[in-house]
Short mmCIF file of the C-alpha atoms (twelve columns), coordinates in Angstrom:
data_MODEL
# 
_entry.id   MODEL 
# 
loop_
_atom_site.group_PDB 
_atom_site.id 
_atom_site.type_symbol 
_atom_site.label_atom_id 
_atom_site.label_alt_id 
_atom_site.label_comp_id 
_atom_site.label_asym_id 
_atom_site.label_seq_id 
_atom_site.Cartn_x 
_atom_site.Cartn_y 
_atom_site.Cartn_z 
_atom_site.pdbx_PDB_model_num 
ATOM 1   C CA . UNK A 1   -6.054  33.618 -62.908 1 
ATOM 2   C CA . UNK A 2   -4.897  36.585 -60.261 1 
ATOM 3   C CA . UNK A 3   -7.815  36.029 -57.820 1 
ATOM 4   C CA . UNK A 4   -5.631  35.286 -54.405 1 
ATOM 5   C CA . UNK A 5   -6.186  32.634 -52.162 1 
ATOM 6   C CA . UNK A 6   -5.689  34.709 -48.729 1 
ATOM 7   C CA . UNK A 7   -8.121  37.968 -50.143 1 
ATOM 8   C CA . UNK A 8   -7.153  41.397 -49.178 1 
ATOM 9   C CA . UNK A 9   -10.124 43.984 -50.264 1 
ATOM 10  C CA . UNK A 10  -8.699  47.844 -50.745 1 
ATOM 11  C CA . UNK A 11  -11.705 48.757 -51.480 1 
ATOM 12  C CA . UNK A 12  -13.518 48.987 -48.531 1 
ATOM 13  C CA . UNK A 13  -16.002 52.113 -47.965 1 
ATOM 14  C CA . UNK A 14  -15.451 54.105 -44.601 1 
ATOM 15  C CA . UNK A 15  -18.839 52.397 -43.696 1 
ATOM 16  C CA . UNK A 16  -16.533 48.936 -43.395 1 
ATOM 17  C CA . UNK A 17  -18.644 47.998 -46.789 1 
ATOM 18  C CA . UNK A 18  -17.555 46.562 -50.460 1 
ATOM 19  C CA . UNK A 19  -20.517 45.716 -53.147 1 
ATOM 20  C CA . UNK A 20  -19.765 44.387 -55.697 1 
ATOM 21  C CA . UNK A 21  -22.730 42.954 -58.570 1 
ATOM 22  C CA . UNK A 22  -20.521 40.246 -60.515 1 
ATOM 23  C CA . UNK A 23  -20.547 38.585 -63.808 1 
ATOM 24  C CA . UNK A 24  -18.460 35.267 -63.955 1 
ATOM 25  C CA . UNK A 25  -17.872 32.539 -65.603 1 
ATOM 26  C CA . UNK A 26  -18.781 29.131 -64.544 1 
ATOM 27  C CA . UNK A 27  -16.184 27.251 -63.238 1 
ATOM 28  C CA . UNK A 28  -14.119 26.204 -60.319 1 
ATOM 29  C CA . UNK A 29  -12.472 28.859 -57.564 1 
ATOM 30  C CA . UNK A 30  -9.963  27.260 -55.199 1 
ATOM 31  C CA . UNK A 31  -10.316 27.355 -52.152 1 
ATOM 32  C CA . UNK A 32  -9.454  31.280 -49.940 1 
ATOM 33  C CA . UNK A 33  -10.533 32.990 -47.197 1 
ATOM 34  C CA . UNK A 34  -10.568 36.555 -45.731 1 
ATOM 35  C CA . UNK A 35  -11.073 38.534 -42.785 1 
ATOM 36  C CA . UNK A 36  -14.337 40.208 -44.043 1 
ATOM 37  C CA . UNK A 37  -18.401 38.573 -43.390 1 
ATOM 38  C CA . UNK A 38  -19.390 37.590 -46.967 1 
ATOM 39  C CA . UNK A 39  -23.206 37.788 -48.292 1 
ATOM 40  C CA . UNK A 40  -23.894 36.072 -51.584 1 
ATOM 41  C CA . UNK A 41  -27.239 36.386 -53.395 1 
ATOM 42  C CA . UNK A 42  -27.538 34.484 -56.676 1 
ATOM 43  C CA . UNK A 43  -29.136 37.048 -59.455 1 
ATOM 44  C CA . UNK A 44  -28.745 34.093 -62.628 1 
ATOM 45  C CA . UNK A 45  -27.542 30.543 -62.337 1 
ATOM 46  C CA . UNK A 46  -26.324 28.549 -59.058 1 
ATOM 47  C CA . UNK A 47  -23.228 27.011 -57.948 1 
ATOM 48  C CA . UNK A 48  -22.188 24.989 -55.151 1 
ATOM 49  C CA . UNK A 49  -20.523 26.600 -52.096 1 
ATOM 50  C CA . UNK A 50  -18.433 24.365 -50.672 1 
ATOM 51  C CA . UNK A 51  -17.694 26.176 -46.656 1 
ATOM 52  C CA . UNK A 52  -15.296 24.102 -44.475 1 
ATOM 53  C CA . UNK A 53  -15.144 21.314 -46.658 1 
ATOM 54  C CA . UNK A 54  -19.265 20.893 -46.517 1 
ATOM 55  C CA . UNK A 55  -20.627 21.150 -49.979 1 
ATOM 56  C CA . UNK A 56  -24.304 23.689 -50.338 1 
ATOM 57  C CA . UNK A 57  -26.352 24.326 -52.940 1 
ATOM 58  C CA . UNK A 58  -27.173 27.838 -53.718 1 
ATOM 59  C CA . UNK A 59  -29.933 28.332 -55.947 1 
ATOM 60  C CA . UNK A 60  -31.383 31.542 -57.518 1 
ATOM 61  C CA . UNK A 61  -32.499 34.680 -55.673 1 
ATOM 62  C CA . UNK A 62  -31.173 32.869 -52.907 1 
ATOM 63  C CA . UNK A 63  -29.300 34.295 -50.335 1 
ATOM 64  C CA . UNK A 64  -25.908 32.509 -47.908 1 
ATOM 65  C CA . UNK A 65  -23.132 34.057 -45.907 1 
ATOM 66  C CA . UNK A 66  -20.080 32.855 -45.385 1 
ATOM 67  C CA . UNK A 67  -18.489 33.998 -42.088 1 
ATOM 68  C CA . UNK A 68  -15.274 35.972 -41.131 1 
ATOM 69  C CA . UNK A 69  -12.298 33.391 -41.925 1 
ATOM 70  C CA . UNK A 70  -13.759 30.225 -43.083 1 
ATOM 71  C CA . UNK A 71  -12.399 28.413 -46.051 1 
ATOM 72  C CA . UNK A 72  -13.975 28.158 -48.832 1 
ATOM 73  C CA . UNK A 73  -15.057 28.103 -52.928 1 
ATOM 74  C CA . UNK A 74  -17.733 28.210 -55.722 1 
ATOM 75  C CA . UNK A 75  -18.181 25.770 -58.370 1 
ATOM 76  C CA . UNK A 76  -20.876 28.073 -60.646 1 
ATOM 77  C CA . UNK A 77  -22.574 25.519 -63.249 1 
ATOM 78  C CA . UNK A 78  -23.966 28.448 -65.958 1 
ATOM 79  C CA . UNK A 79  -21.770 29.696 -68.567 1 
ATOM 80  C CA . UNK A 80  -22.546 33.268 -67.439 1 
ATOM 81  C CA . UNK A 81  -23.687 33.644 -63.859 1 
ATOM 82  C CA . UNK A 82  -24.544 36.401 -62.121 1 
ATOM 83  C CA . UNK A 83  -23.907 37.452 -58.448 1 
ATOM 84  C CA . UNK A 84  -24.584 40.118 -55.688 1 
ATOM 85  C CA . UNK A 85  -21.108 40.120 -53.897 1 
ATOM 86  C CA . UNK A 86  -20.783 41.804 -50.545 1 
ATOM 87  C CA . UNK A 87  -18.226 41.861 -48.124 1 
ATOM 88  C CA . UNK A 88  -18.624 43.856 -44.349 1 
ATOM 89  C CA . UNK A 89  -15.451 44.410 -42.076 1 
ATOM 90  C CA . UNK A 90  -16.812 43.140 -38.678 1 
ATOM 91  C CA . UNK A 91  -13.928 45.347 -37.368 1 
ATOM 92  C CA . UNK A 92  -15.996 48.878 -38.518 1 
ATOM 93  C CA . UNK A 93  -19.113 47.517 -37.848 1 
ATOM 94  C CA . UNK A 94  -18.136 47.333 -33.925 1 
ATOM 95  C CA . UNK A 95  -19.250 50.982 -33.530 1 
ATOM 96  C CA . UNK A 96  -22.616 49.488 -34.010 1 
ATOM 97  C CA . UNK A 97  -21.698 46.138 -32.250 1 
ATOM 98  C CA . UNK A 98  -18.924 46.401 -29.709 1 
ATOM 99  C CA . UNK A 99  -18.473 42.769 -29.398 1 
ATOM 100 C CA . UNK A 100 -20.244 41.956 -33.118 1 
ATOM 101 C CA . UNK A 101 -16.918 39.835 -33.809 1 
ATOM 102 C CA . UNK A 102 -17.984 37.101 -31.054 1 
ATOM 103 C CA . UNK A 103 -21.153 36.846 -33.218 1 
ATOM 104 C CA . UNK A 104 -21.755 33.863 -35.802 1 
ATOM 105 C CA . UNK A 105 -23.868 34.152 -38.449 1 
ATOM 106 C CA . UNK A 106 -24.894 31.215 -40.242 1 
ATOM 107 C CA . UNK A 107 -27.841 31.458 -43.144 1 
ATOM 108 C CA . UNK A 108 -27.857 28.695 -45.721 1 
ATOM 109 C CA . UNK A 109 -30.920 28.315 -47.387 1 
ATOM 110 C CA . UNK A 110 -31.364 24.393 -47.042 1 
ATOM 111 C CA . UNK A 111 -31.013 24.567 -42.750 1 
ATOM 112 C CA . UNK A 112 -33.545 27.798 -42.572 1 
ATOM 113 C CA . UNK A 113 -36.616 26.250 -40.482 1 
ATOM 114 C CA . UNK A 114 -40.035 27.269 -40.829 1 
ATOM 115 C CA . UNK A 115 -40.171 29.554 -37.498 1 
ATOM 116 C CA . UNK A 116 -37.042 31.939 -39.450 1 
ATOM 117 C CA . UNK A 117 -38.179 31.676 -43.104 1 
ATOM 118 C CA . UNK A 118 -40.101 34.961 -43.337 1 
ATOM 119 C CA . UNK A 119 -37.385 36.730 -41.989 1 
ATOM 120 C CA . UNK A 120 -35.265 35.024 -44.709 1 
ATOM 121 C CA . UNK A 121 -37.523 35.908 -47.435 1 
ATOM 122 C CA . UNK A 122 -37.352 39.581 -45.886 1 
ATOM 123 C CA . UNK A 123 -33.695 39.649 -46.252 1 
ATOM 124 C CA . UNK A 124 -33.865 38.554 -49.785 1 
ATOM 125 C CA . UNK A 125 -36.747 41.131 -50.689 1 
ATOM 126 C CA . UNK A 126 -33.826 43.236 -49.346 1 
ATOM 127 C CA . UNK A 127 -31.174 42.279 -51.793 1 
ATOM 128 C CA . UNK A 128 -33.988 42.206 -54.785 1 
ATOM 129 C CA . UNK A 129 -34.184 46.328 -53.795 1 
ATOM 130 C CA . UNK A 130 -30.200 46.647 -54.137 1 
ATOM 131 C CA . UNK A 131 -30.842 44.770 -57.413 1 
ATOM 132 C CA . UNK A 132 -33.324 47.685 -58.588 1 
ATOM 133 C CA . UNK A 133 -31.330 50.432 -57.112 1 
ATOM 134 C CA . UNK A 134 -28.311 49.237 -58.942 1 
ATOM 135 C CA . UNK A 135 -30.197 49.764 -62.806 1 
ATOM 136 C CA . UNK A 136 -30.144 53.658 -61.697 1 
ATOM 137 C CA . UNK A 137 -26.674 53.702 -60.029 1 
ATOM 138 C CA . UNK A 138 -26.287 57.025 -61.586 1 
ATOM 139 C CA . UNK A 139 -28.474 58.700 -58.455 1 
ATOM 140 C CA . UNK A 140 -25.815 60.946 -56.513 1 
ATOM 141 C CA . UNK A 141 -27.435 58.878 -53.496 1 
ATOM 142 C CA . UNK A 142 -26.341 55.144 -55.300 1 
ATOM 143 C CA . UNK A 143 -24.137 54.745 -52.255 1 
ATOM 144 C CA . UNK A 144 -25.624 55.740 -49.053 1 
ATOM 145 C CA . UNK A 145 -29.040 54.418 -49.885 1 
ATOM 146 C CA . UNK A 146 -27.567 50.902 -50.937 1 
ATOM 147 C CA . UNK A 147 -24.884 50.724 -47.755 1 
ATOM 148 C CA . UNK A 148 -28.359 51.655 -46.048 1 
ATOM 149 C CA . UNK A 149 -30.074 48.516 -47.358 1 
ATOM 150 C CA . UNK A 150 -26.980 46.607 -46.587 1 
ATOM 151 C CA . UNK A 151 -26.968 47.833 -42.827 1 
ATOM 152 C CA . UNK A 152 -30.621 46.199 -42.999 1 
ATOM 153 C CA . UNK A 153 -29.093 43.369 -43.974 1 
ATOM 154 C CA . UNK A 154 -26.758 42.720 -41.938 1 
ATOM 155 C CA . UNK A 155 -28.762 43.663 -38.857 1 
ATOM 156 C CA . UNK A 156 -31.363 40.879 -39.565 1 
ATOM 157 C CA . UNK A 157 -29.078 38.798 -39.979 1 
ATOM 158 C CA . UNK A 158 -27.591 39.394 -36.623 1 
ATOM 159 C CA . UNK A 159 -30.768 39.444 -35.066 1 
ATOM 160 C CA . UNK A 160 -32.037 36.151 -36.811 1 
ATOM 161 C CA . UNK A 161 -29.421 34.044 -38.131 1 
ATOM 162 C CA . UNK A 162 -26.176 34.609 -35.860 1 
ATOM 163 C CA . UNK A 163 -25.147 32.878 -31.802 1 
ATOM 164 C CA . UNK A 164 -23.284 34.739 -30.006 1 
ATOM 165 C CA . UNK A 165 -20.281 32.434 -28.865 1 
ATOM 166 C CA . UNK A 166 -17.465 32.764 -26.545 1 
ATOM 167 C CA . UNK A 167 -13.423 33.661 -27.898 1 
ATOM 168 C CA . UNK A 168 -12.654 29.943 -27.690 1 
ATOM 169 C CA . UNK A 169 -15.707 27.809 -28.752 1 
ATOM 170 C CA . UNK A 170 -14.980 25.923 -31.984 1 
ATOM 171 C CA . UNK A 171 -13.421 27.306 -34.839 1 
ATOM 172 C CA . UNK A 172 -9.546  27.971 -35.662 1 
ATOM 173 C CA . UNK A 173 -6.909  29.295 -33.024 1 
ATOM 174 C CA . UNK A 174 -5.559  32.461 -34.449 1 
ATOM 175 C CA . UNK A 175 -1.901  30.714 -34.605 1 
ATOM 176 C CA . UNK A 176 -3.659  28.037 -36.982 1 
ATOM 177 C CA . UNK A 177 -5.001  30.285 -39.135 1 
ATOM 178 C CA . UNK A 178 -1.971  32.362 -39.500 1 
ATOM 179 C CA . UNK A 179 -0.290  28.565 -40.888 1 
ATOM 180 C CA . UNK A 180 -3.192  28.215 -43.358 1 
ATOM 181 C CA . UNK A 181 -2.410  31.874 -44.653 1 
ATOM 182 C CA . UNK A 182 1.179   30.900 -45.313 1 
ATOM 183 C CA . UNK A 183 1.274   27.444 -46.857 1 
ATOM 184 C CA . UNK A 184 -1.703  28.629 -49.090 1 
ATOM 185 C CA . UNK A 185 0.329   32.058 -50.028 1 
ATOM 186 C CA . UNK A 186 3.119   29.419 -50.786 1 
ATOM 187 C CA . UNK A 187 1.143   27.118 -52.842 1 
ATOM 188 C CA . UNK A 188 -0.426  30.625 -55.256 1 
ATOM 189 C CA . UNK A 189 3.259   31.331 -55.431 1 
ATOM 190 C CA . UNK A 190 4.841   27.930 -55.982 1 
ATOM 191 C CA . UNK A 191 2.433   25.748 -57.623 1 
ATOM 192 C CA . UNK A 192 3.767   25.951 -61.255 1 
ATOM 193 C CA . UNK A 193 6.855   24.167 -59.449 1 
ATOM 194 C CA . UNK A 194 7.169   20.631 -58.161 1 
ATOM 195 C CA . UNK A 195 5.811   20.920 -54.701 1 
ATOM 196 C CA . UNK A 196 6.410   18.197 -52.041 1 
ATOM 197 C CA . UNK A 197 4.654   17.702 -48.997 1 
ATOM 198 C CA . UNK A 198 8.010   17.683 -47.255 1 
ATOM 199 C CA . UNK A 199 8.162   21.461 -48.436 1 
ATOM 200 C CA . UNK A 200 5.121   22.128 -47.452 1 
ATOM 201 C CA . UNK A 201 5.771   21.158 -43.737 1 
ATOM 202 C CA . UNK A 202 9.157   22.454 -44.115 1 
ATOM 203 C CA . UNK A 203 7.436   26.529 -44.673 1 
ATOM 204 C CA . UNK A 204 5.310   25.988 -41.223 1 
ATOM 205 C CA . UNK A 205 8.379   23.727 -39.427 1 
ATOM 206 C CA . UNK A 206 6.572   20.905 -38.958 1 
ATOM 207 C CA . UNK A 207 7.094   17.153 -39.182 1 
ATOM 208 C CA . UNK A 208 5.467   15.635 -42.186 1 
ATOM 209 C CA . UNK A 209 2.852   13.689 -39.748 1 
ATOM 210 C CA . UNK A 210 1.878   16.518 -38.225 1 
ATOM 211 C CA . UNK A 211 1.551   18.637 -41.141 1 
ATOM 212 C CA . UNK A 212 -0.882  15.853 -42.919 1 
ATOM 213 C CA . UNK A 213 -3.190  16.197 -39.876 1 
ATOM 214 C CA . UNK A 214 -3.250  19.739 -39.504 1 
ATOM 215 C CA . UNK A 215 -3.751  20.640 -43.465 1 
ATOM 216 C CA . UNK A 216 -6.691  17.727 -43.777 1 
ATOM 217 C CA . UNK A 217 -8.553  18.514 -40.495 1 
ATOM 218 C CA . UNK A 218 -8.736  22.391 -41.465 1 
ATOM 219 C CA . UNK A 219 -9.073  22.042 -45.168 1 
ATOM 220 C CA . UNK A 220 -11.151 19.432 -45.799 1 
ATOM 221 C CA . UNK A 221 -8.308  17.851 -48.258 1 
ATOM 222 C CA . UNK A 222 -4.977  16.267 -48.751 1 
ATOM 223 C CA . UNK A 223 -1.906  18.858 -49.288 1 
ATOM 224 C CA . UNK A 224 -1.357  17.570 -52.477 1 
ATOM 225 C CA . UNK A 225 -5.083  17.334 -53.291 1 
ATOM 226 C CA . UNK A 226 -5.255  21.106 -52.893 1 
ATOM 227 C CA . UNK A 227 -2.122  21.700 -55.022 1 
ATOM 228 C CA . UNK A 228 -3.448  20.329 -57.629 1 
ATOM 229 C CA . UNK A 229 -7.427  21.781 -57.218 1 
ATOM 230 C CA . UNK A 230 -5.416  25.566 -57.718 1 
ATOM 231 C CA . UNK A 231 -3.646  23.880 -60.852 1 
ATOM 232 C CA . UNK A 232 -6.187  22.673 -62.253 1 
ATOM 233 C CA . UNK A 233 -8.495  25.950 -61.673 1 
ATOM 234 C CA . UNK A 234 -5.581  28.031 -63.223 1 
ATOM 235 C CA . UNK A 235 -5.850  25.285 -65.900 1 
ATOM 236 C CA . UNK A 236 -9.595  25.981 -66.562 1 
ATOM 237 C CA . UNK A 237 -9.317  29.894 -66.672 1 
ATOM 238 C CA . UNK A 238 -6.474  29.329 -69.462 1 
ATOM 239 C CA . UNK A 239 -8.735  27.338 -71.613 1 
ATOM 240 C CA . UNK A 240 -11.845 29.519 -71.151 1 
ATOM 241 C CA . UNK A 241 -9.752  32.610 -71.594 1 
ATOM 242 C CA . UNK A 242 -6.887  32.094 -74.000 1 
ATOM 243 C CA . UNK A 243 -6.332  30.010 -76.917 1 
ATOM 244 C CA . UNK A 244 -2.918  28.418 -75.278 1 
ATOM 245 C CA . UNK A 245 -3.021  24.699 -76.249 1 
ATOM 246 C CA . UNK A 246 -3.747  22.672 -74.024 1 
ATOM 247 C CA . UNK A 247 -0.836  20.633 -73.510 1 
ATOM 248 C CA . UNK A 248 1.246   24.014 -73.078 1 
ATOM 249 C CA . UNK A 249 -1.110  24.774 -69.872 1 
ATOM 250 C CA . UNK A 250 -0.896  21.276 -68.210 1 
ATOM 251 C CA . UNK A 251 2.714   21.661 -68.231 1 
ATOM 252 C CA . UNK A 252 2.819   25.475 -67.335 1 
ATOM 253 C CA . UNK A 253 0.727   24.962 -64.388 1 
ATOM 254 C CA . UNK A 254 2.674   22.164 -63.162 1 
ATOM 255 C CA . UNK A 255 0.980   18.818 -63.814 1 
ATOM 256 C CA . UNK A 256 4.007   16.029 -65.267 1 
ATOM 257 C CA . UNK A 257 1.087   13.254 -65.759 1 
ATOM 258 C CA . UNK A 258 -1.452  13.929 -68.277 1 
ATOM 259 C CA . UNK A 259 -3.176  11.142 -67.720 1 
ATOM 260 C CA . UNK A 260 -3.586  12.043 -63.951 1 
ATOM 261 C CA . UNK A 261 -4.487  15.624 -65.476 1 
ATOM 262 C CA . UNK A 262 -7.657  14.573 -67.251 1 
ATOM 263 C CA . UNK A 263 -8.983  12.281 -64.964 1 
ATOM 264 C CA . UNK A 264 -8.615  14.756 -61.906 1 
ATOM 265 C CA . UNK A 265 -10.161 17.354 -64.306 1 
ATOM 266 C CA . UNK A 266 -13.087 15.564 -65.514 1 
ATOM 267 C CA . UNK A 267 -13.464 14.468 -61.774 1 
ATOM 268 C CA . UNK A 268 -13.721 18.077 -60.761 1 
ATOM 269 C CA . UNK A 269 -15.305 19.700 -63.932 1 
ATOM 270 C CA . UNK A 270 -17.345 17.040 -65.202 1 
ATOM 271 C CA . UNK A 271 -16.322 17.446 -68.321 1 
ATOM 272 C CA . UNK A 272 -13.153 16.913 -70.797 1 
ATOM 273 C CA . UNK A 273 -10.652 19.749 -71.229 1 
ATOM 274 C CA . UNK A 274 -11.651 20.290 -74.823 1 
ATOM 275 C CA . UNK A 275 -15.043 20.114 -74.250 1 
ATOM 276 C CA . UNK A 276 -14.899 22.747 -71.494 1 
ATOM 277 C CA . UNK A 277 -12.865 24.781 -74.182 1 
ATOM 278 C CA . UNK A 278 -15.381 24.705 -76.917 1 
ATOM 279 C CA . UNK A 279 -18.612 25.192 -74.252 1 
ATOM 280 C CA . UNK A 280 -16.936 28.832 -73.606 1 
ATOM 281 C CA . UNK A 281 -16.442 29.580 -77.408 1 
ATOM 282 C CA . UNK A 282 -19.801 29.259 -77.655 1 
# 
């Protein structure tokens, strides 16, 4: 599984935009973050979004951002599901928006009252049009007219759905978040290996203590809790992608307890290895 856990998108258009119209399996995705305003619009399926360690819903033809920096990952239920994927840079948008970056948008379809719900529905009449202009991406205009709709997007969004909040109100200090981006880039390299939570502390040169606190109050989870989640994802791509045995990718992926294997993966999945095996050789 090569998706990272700190994302870094080179393919960003000079308009600070990347669209992307996915196909994926269902299944977990560990936790990651990025730097870039995401905007997800269900096309088949659902999945549950879990954002800061709060668990949502997101149903189809519905539409929910996740902001600049927060934590978070998708647990898609459908074998196949199918996703409008965008990502905006807030830093190119600020010729737009000088000070767009102290703006907060939050739109998740189960907190949208009754006094914002038409604009919602406008925004997702908005993503329905990318859907149609995407079956004749062939137009030599596919681009502008779609980072158009996006702009449209994004602007409601803004006007309806976002506070505009001071430097320092809530949120992560940017020292914290630099920690988060190097204990998870340890744990994607690392987690194939026996990793202690002694190490862990050791990479940001804290005590143990300390290090408990800081990685459950921003993550929503144990250290060791996560470690295993990106196992066990790793885990789950192997047996919907390859043929490797099974008891080959428990102990490539790091797990020394079976027992603790299956019962953290049917706690997760819902589901038996082997029967999560044979549902994607269907």
């Amino acid at each position: 599984m090569s998706q990272p856990y700190y994302e870094t998108f080179r393919e960003i258009s000079p308009q600070g935009i990347q669209l992307s119209y996915l196909t994926t399996p269902g299944g977990y995705h560990p936790l990651h973050w990025h730097d870039e305003l995401e905007i997800l619009y269900t096309l088949n399926g659902e999945a549950d979004i879990i954002v800061e360690g709060r668990k949502y819903r997101l149903l189809k033809k519905h539409i929910m951002v996740i902001e600049s920096k927060q934590v978070h990952s998708t647990l898609a239920y459908q074998d196949t599901s199918m996703f409008i994927c965008i990502h905006i840079s807030k830093k190119y948008m600020q010729k737009y928006l000088p000070d767009i970056e102290l703006y907060q948008v939050r739109c998740i379809p189960e907190e949208i009252d009754t006094e914002h719900f038409p604009a919602y529905l406008e925004i997702c009449r908005l993503m329905e049009e990318l859907t149609r202009l995407y079956m004749v991406e062939i137009l030599p205009t596919f681009t502008m007219e779609s980072e158009g709709i996006i702009l449209q997007v994004l602007s409601r969004l803004l006007r309806f759905f976002s506070e505009n909040t001071a430097p320092a109100a809530g949120g992560l200090s940017p020292s914290s978040f630099d920690r988060l981006r190097t204990i998870i880039s340890y744990v994607e390299e690392h987690f194939r290996e026996p990793v202690s939570l002694q190490e862990g502390a050791d990479q940001l040169g804290l005590t143990r203590e300390y290090f408990c606190r800081f990685f459950k109050k921003n993550m929503g989870m144990s250290f060791l809790e996560y470690i295993n989640e990106v196992r066990l994802a790793h885990i789950y791509y192997g047996l919907t992608h390859t043929d490797t045995p099974i008891s080959i990718l428990i102990e490539e992926n790091g797990f020394t307890n079976q027992k603790l294997f299956n019962r953290l993966f049917k706690k997760l999945y819902g589901c038996t290895p082997s029967s999560a095996r044979a549902a994607a050789s269907v």
